[in-house]
mmCIF file of the N, C-alpha and C atoms, coordinates in Angstrom:
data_MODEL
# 
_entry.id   MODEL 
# 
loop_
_atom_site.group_PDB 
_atom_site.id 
_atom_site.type_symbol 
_atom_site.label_atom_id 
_atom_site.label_alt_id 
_atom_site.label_comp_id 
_atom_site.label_asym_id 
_atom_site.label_entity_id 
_atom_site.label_seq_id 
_atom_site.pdbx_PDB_ins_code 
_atom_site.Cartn_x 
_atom_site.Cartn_y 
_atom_site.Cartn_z 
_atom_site.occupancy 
_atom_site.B_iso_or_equiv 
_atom_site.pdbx_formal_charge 
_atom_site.auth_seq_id 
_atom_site.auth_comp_id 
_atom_site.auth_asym_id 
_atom_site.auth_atom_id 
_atom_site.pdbx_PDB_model_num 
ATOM 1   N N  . UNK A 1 1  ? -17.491 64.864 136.737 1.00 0.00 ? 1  UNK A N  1 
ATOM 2   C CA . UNK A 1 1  ? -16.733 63.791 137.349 1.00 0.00 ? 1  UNK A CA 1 
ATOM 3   C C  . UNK A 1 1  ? -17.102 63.704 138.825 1.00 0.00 ? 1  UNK A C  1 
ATOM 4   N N  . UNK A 1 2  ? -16.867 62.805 139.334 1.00 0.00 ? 2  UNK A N  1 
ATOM 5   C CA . UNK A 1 2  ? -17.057 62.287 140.649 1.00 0.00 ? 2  UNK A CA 1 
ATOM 6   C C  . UNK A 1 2  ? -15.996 62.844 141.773 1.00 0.00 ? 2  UNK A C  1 
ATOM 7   N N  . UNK A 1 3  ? -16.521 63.571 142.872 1.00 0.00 ? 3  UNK A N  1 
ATOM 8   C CA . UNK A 1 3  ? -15.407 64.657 143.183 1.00 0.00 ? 3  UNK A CA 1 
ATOM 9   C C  . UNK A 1 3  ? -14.558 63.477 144.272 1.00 0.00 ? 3  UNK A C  1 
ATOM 10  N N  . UNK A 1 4  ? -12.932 63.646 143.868 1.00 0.00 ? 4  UNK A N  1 
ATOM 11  C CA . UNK A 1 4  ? -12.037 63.329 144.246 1.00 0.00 ? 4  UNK A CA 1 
ATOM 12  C C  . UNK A 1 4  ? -11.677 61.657 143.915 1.00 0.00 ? 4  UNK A C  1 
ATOM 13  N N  . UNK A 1 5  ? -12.523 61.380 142.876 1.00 0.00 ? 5  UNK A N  1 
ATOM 14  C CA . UNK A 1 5  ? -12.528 59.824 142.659 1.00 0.00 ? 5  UNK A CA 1 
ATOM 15  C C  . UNK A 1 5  ? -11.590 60.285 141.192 1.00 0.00 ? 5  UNK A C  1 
ATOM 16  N N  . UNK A 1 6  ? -11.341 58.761 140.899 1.00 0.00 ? 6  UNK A N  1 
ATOM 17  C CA . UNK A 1 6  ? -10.231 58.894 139.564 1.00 0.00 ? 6  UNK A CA 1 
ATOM 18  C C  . UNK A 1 6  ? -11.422 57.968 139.105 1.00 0.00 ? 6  UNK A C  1 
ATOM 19  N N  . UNK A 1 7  ? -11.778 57.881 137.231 1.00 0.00 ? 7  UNK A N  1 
ATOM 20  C CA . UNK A 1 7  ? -12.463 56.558 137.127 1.00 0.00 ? 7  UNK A CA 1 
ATOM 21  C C  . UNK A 1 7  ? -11.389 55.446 136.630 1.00 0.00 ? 7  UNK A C  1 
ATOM 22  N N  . UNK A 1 8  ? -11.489 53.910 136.623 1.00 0.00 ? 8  UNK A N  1 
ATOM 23  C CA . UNK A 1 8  ? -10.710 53.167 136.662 1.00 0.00 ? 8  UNK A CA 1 
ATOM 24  C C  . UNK A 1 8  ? -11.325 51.859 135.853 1.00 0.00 ? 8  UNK A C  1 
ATOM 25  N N  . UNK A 1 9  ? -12.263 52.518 134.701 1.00 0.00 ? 9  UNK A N  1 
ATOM 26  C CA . UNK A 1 9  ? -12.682 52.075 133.492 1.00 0.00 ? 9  UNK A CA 1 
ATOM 27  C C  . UNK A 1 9  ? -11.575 50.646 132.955 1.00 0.00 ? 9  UNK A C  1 
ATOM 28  N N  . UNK A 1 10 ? -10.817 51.549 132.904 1.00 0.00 ? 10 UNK A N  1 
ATOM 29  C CA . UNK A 1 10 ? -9.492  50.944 131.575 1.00 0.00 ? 10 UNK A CA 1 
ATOM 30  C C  . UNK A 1 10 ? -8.826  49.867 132.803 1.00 0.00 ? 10 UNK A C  1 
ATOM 31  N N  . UNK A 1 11 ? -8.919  49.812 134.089 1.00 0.00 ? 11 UNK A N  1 
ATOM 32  C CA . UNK A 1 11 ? -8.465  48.846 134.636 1.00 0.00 ? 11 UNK A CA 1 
ATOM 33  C C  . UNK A 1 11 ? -9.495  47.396 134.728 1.00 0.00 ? 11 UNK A C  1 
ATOM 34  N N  . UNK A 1 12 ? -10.509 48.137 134.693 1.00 0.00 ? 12 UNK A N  1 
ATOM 35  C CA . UNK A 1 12 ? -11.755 47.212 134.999 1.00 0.00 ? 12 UNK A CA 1 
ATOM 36  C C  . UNK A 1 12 ? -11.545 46.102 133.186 1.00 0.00 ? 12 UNK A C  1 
ATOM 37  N N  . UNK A 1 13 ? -11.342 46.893 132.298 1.00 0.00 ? 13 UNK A N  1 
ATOM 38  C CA . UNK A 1 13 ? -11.167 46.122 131.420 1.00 0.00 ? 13 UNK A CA 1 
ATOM 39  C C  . UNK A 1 13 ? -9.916  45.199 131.287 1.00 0.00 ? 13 UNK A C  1 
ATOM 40  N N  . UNK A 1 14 ? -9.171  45.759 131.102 1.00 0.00 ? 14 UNK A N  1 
ATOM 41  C CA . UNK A 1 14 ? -8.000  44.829 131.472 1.00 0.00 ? 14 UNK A CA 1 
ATOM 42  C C  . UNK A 1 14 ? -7.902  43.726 132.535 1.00 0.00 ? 14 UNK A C  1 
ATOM 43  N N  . UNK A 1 15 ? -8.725  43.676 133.256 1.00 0.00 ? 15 UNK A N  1 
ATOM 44  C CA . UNK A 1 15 ? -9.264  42.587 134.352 1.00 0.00 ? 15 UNK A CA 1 
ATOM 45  C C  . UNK A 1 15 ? -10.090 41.436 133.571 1.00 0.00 ? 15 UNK A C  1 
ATOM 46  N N  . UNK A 1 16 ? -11.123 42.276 132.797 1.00 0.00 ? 16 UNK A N  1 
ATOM 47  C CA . UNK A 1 16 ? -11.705 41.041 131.938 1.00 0.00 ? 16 UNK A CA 1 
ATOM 48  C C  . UNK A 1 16 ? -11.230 40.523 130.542 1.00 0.00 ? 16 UNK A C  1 
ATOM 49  N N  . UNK A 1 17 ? -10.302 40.829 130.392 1.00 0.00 ? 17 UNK A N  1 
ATOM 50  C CA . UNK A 1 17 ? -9.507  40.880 128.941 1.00 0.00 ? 17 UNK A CA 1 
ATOM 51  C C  . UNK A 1 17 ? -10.451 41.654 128.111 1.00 0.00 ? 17 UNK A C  1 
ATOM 52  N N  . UNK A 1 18 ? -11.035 42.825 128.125 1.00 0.00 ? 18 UNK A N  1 
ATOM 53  C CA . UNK A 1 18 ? -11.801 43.408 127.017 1.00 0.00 ? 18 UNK A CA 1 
ATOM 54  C C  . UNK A 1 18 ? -11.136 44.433 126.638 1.00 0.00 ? 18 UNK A C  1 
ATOM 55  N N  . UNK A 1 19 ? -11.578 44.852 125.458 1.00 0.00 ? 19 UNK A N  1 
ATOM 56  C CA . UNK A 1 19 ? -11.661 46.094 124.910 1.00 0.00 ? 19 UNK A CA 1 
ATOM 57  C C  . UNK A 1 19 ? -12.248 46.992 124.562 1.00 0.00 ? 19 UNK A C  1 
ATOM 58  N N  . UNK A 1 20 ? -12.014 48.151 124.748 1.00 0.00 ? 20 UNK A N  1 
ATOM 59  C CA . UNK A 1 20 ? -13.030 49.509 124.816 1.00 0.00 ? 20 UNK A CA 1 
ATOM 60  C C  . UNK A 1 20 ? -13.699 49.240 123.534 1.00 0.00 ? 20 UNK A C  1 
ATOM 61  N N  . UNK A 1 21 ? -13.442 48.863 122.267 1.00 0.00 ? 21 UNK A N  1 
ATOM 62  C CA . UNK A 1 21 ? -14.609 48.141 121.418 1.00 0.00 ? 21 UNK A CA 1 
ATOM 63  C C  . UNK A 1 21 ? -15.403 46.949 121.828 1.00 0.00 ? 21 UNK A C  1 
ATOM 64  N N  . UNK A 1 22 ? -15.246 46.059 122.745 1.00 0.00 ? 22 UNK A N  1 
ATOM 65  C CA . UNK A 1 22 ? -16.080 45.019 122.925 1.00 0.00 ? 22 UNK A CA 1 
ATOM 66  C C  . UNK A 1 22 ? -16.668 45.655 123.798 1.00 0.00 ? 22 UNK A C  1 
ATOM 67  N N  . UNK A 1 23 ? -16.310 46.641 125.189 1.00 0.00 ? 23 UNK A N  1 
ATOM 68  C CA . UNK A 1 23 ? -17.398 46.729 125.614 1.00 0.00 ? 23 UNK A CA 1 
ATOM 69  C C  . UNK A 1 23 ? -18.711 47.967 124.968 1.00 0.00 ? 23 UNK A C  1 
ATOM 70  N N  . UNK A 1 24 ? -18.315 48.801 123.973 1.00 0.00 ? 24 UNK A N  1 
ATOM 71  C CA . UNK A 1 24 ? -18.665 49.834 123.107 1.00 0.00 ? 24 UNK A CA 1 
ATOM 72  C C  . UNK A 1 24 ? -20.092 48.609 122.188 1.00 0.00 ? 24 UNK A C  1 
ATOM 73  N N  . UNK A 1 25 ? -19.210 47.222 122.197 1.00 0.00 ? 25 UNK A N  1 
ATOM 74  C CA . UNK A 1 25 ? -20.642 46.520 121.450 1.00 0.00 ? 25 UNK A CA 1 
ATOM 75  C C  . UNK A 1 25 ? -21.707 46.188 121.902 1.00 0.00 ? 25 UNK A C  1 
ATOM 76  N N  . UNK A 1 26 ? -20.978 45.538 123.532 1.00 0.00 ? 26 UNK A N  1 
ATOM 77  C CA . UNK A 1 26 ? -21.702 45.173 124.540 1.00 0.00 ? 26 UNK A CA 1 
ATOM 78  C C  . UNK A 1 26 ? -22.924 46.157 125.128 1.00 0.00 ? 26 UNK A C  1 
ATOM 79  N N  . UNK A 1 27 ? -22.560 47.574 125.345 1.00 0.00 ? 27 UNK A N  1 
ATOM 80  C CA . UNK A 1 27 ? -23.154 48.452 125.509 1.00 0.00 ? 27 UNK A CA 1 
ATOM 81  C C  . UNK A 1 27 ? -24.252 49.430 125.164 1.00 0.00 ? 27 UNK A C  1 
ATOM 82  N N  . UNK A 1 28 ? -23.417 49.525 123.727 1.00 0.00 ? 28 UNK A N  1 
ATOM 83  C CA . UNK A 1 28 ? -24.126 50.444 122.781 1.00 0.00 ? 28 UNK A CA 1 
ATOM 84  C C  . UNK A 1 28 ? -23.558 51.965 123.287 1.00 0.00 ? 28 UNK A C  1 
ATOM 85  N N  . UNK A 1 29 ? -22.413 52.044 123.659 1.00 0.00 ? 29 UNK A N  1 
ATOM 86  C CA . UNK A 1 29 ? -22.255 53.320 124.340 1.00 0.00 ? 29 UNK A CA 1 
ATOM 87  C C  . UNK A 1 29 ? -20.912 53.414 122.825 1.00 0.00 ? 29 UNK A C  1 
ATOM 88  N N  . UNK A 1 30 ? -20.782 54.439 122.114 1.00 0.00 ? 30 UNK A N  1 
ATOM 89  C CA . UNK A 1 30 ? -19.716 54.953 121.470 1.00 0.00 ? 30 UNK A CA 1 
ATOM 90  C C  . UNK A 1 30 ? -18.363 54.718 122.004 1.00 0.00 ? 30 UNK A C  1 
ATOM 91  N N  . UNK A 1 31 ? -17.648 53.820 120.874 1.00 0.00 ? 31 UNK A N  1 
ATOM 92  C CA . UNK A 1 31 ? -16.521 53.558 121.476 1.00 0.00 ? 31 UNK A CA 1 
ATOM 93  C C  . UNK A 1 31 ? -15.220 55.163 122.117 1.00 0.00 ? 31 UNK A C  1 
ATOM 94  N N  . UNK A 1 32 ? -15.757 56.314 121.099 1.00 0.00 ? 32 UNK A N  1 
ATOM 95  C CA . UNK A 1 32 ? -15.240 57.324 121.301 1.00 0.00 ? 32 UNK A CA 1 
ATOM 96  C C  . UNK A 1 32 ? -15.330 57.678 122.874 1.00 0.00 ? 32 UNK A C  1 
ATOM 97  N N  . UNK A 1 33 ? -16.631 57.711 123.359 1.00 0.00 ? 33 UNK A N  1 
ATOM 98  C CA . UNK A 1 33 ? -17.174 58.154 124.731 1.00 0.00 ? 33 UNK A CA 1 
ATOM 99  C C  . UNK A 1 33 ? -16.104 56.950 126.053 1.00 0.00 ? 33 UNK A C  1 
ATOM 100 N N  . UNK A 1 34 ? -16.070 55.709 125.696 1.00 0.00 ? 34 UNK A N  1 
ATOM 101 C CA . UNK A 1 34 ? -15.755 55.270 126.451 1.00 0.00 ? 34 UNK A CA 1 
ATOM 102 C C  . UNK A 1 34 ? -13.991 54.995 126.562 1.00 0.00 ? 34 UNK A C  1 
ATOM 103 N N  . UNK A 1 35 ? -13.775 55.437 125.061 1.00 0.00 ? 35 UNK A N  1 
ATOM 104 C CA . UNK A 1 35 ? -12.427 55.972 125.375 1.00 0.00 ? 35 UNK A CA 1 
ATOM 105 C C  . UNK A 1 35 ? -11.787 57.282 126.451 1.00 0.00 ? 35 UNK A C  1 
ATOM 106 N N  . UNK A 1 36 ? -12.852 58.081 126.408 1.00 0.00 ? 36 UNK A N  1 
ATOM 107 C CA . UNK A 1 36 ? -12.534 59.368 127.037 1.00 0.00 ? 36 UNK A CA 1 
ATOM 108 C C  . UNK A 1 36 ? -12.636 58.953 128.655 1.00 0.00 ? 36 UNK A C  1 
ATOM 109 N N  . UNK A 1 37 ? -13.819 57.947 128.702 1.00 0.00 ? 37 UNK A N  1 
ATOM 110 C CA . UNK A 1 37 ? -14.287 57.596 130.285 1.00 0.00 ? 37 UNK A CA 1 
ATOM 111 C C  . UNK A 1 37 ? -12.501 56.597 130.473 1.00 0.00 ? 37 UNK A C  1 
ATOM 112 N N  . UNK A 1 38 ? -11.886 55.948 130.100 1.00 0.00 ? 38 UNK A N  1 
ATOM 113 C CA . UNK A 1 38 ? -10.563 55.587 129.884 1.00 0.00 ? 38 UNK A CA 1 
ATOM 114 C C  . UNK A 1 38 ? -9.704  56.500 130.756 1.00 0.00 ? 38 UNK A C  1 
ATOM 115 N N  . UNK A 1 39 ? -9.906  58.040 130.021 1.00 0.00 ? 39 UNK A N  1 
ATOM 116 C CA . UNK A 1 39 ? -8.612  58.967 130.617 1.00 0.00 ? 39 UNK A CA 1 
ATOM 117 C C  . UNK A 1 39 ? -9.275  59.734 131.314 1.00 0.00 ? 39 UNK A C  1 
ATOM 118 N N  . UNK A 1 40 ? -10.275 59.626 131.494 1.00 0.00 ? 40 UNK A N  1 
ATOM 119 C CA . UNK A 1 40 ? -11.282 60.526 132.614 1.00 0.00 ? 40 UNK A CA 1 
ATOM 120 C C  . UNK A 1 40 ? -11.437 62.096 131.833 1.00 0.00 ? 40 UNK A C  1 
ATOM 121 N N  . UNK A 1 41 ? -11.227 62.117 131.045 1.00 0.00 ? 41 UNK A N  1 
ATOM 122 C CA . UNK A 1 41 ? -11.738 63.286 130.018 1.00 0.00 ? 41 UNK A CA 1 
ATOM 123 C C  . UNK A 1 41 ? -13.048 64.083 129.529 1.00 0.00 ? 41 UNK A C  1 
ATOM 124 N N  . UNK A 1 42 ? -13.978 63.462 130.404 1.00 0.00 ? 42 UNK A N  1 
ATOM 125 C CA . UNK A 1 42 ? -15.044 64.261 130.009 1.00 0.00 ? 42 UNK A CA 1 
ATOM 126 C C  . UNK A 1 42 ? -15.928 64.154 131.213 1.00 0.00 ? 42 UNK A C  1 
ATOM 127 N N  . UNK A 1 43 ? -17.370 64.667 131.251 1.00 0.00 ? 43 UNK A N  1 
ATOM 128 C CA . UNK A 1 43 ? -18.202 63.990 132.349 1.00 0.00 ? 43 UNK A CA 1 
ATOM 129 C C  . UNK A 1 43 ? -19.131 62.972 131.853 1.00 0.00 ? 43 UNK A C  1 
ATOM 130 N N  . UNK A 1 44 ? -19.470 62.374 133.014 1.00 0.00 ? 44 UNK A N  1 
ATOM 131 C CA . UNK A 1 44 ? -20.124 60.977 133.006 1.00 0.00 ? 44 UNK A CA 1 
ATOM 132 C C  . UNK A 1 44 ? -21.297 61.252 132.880 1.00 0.00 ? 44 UNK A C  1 
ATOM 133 N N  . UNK A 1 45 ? -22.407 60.415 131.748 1.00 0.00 ? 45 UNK A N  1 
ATOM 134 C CA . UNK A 1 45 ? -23.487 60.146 131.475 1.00 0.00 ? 45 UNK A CA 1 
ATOM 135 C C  . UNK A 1 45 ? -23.733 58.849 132.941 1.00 0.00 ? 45 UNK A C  1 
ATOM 136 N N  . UNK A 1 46 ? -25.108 59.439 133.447 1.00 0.00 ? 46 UNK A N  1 
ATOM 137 C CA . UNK A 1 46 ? -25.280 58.495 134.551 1.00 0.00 ? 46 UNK A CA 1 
ATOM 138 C C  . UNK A 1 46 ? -26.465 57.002 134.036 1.00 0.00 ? 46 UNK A C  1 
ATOM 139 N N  . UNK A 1 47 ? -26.928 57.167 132.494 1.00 0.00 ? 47 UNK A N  1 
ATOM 140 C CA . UNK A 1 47 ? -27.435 56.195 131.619 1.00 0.00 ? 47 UNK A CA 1 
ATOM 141 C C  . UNK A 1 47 ? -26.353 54.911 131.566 1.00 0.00 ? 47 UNK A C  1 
ATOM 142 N N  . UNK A 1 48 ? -25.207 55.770 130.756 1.00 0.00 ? 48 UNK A N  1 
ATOM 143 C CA . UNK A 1 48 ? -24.026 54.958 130.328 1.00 0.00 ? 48 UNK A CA 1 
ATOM 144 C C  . UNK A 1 48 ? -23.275 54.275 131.868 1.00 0.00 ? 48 UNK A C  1 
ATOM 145 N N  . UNK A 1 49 ? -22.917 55.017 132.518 1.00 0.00 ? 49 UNK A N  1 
ATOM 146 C CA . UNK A 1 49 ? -22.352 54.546 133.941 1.00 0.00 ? 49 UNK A CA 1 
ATOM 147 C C  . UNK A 1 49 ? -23.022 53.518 134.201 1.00 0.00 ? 49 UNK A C  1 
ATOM 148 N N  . UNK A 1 50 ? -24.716 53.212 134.279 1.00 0.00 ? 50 UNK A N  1 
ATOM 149 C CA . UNK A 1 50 ? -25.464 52.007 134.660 1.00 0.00 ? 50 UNK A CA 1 
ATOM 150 C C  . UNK A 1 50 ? -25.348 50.949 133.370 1.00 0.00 ? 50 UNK A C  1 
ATOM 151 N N  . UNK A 1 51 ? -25.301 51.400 132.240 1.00 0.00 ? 51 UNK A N  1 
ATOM 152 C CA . UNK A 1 51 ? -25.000 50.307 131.489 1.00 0.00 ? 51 UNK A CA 1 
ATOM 153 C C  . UNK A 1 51 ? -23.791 49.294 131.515 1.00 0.00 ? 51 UNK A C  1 
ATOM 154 N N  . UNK A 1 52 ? -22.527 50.678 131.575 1.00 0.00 ? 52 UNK A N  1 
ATOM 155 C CA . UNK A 1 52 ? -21.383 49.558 131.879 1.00 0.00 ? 52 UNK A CA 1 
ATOM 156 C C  . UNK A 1 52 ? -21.439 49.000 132.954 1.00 0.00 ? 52 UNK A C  1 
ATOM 157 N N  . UNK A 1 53 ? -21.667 49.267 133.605 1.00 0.00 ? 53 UNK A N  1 
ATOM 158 C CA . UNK A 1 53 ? -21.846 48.484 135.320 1.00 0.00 ? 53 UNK A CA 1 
ATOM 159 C C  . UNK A 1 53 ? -22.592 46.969 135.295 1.00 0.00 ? 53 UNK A C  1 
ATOM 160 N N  . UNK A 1 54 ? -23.536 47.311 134.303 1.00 0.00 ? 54 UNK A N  1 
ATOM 161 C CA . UNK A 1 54 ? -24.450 45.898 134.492 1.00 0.00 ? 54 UNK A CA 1 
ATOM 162 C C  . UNK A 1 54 ? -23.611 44.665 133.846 1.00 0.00 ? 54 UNK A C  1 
ATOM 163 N N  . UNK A 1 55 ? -22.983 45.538 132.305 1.00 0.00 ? 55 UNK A N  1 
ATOM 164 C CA . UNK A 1 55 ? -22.441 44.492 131.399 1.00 0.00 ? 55 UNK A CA 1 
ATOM 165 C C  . UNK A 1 55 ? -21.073 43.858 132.136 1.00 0.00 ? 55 UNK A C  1 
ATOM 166 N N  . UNK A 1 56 ? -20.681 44.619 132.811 1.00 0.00 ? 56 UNK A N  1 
ATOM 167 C CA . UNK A 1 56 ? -19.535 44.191 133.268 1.00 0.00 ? 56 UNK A CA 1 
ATOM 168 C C  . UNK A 1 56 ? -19.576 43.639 134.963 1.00 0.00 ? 56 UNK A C  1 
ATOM 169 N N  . UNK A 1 57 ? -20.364 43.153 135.144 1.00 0.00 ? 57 UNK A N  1 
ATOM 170 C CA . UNK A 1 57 ? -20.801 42.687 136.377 1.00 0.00 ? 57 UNK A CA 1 
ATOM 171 C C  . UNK A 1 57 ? -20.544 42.998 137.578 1.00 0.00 ? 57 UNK A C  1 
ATOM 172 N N  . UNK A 1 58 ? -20.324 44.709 137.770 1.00 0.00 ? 58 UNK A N  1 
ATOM 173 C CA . UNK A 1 58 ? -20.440 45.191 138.640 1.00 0.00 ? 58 UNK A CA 1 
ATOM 174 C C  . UNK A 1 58 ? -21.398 45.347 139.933 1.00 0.00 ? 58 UNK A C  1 
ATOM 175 N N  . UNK A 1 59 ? -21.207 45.618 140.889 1.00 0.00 ? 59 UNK A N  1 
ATOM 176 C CA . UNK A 1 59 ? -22.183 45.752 141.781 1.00 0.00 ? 59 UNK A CA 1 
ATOM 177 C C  . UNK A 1 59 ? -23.035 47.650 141.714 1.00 0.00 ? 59 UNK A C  1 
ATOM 178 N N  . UNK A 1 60 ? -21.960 48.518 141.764 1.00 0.00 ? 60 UNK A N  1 
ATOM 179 C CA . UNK A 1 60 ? -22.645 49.542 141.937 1.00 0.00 ? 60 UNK A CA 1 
ATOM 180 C C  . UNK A 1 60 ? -21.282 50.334 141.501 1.00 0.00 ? 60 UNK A C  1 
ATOM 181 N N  . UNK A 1 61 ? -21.977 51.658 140.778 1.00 0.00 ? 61 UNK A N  1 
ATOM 182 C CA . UNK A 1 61 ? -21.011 52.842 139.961 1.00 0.00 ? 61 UNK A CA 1 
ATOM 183 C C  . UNK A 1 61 ? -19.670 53.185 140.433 1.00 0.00 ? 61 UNK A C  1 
ATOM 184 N N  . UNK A 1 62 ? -19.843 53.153 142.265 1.00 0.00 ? 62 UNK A N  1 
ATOM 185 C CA . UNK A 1 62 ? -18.696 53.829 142.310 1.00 0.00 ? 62 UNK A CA 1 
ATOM 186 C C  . UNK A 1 62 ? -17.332 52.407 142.259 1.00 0.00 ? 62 UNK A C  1 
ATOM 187 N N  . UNK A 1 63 ? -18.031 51.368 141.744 1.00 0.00 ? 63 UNK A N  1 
ATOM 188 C CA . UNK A 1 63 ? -16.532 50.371 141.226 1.00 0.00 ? 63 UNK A CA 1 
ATOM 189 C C  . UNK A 1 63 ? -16.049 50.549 139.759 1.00 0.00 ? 63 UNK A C  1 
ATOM 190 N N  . UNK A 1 64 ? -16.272 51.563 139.530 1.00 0.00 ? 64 UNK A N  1 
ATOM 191 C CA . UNK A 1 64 ? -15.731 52.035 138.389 1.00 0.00 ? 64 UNK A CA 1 
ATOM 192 C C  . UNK A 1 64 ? -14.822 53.174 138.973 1.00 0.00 ? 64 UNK A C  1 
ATOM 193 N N  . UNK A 1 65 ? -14.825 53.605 139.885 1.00 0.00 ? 65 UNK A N  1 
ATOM 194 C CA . UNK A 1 65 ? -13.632 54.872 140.343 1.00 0.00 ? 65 UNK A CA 1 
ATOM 195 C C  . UNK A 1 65 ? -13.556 54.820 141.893 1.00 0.00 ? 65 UNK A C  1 
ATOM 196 N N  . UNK A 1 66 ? -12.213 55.016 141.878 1.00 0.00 ? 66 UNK A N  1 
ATOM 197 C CA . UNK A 1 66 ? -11.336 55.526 142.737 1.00 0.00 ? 66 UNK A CA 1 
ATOM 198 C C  . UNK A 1 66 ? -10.961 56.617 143.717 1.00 0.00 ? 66 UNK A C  1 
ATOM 199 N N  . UNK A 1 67 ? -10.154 56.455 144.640 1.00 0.00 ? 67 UNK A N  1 
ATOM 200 C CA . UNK A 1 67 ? -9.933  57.491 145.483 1.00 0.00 ? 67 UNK A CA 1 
ATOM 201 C C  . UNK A 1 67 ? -8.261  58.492 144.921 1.00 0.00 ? 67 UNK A C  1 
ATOM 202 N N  . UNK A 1 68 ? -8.625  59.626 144.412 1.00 0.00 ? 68 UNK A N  1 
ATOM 203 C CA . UNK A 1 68 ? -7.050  60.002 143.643 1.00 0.00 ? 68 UNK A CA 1 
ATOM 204 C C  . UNK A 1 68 ? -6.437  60.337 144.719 1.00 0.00 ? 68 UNK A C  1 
ATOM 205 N N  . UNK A 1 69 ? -5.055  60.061 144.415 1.00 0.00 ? 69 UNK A N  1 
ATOM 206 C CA . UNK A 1 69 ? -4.214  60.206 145.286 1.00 0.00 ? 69 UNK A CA 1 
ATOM 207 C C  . UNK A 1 69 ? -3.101  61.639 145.498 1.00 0.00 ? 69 UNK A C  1 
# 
């Protein structure tokens, strides 16, 4: 994980009305994996991190996470 960042996956979706299966289609990343990236449960593949980023029209990784509080 990204030290002292939260990731903020599951908000980013809820912004675009998706779901961790649409973007799992969009991707090709296992919907299992990106459930976990959801609760911040595992560590990050830096393949997958650039994939969701692109599909979801991000600019760059760290808009997927946060500063924890």
């Amino acid at each position: 994980m990204i030290p002292n960042k939260k990731c903020i996956l599951s908000q980013r979706l809820k912004e675009r009305e998706w779901t961790q299966s649409k973007l799992s289609q969009e991707t090709g990343i296992p919907q299992s994996i990106i459930s976990r990236y959801c609760t911040s449960t595992t560590n990050f593949n830096i393949n997958y991190l650039f994939a969701i980023v692109e599909v979801l029209g991000l600019e760059k990784i760290d808009d997927l996470f946060e500063d924890q509080d």
